[in-house]
C-alpha positions, 0 to 999 in steps of 0.5 A, a space after each residue: 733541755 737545760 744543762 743542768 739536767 745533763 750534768 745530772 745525768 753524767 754524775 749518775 753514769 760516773 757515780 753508779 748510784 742515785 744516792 752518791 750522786 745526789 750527796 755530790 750534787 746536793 740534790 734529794 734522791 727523789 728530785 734526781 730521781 724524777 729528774 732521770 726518768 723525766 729525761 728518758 721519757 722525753 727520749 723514749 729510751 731506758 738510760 739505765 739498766 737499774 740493779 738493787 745497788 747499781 745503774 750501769 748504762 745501757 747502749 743508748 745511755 753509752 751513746 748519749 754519755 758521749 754525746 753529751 760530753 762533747 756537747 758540754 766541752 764544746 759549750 762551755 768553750 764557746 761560752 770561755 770564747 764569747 766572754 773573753 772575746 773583747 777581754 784582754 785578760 786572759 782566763 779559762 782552761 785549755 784542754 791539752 792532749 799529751 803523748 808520753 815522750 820526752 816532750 814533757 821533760 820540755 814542754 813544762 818549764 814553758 807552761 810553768 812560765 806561760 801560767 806564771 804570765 797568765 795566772 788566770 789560764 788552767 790546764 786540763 791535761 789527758 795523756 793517751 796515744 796519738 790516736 786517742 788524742 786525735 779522737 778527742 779532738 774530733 770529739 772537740 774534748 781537746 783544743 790542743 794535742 802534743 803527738 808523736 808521728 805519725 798523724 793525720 795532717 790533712 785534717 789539722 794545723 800541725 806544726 813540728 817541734 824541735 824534740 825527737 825520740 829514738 825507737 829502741 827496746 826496753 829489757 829486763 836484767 834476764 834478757 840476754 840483750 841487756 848487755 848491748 849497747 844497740 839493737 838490730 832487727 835480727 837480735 829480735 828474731 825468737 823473740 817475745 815482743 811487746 808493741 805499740 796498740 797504735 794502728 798507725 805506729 804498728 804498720 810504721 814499726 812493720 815496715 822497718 821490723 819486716 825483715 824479722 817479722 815473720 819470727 815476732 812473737 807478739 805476746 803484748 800490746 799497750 797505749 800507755 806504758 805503765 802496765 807494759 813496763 811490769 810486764 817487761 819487768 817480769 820477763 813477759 817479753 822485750 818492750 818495744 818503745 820510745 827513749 824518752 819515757 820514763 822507765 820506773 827505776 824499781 822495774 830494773 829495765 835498761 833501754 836500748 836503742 836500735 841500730 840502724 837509728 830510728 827517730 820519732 817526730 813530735 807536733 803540737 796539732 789542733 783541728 783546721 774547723 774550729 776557732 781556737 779559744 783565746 788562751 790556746 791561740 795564746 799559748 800556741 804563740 807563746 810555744 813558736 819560738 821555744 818548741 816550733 821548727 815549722 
């Protein structure tokens, strides 16, 4: 099957329409058209549900969108990799998963000065939770991951990097704890909380939140904090987050840390099964001995 029939289908699965994907492709309707039904024919499987207006997927054609992205990312890696096998130049994307953390407030500076070196290498940043970029991983979508603990180690190369976060709670000026300076397991008692939708991070926060937990009113759960922190804003409930992401300044939050301390480590994994492509193992090296403690 040629890619470019593939590409065709995911345009239309982003688009929605035969029409708007065939001005973005520069294909007639009707060679698209015949294109997709050729497709699910040679599968004997509908893709679509057609409407008057929309082609919305159907639940092989959600299977088939994400099988065919991976397979899409993983050759066109491959293709990155064989071209720059005997090529000391060094061109391509690097596909980079990104926590939001403190860690980025470091980590630009040294890809400015990596890209500055090597001009011809891009970035294709995904920002997510922990849990999503590892997923992505698996689904060879990324080559690298910047995350936060805790992670799956056994399943990559992980190497720890110098920045860590301390946990702590976001409040807004109605709050009565926005007048402290720390936070103690049992000011949380009664109140309205916000968490981390991460798995991992939940039964980490229960383990040291256990002394409190059965007064917890979880009210919210969120992967990223944008929508999270105008939530806390507008008094939905205390955040429960990390130090170093940035709090928008119109949101009025104030965080605070808790006390006892408790501190957050980062890693830069990739997966132990698949060869790294030229400039990721490159830029891997680049970070050793500005980020790396192991």
């Amino acid at each position: 099957m040629e890619t470019r029939i593939l590409n065709y289908f995911l345009t239309i699965a982003r688009l929605g329409t035969i029409s708007a994907a065939a001005r973005e492709l520069h294909v007639a309707q009707p060679t698209l058209s015949r294109q997709i039904q050729q497709l699910e024919s040679q599968l004997e499987v509908p893709l679509f549900t057609r409407e008057k207006h929309r082609m919305t997927l159907t639940k092989a054609g959600l299977t088939y969108q994400l099988k065919v992205q991976q397979i899409l990312t993983e050759l066109n890696q491959t293709n990155q990799l064989i071209k720059n096998i005997n090529n000391d130049a060094l061109t391509g994307t690097i596909n980079i998963g990104c926590v939001e953390s403190a860690l980025m407030a470091e980590l630009a500076p040294l890809l400015v000065a990596f890209h500055q070196q090597n001009p011809n290498v891009n970035f294709d940043f995904y920002d997510a939770d922990g849990t999503a970029i590892q997923d992505r991983l698996d689904q060879n979508l990324l080559e690298i991951g910047f995350v936060s603990t805790p992670i799956n180690a056994a399943k990559y190369h992980a190497r720890r990097l110098h920045i860590n976060d301390r946990w702590g709670v976001a409040v807004s000026k109605t709050n009565h704890l926005y007048q402290q300076k720390f936070v103690q397991i049992a000011d949380l008692k009664n109140q309205s909380v916000i968490i981390p939708h991460r798995q991992l991070v939940k039964t980490e926060l229960n383990a040291w939140l256990s002394p409190a937990n059965q007064a917890l009113q979880i009210v919210g759960e969120y992967n990223l904090l944008t929508n999270a922190t105008a939530l806390a804003a507008n008094g939905l409930g205390v955040l429960i987050c990390i130090e170093g992401v940035a709090l928008p300044k119109t949101s009025h939050l104030k965080f605070i840390p808790f006390q006892p301390e408790h501190n957050l480590a980062h890693f830069l994994i990739w997966r132990q099964d698949v060869p790294l492509s030229k400039p990721a193992r490159s830029l891997i090296d680049f970070l050793k001995t500005q980020l790396f403690i192991s």
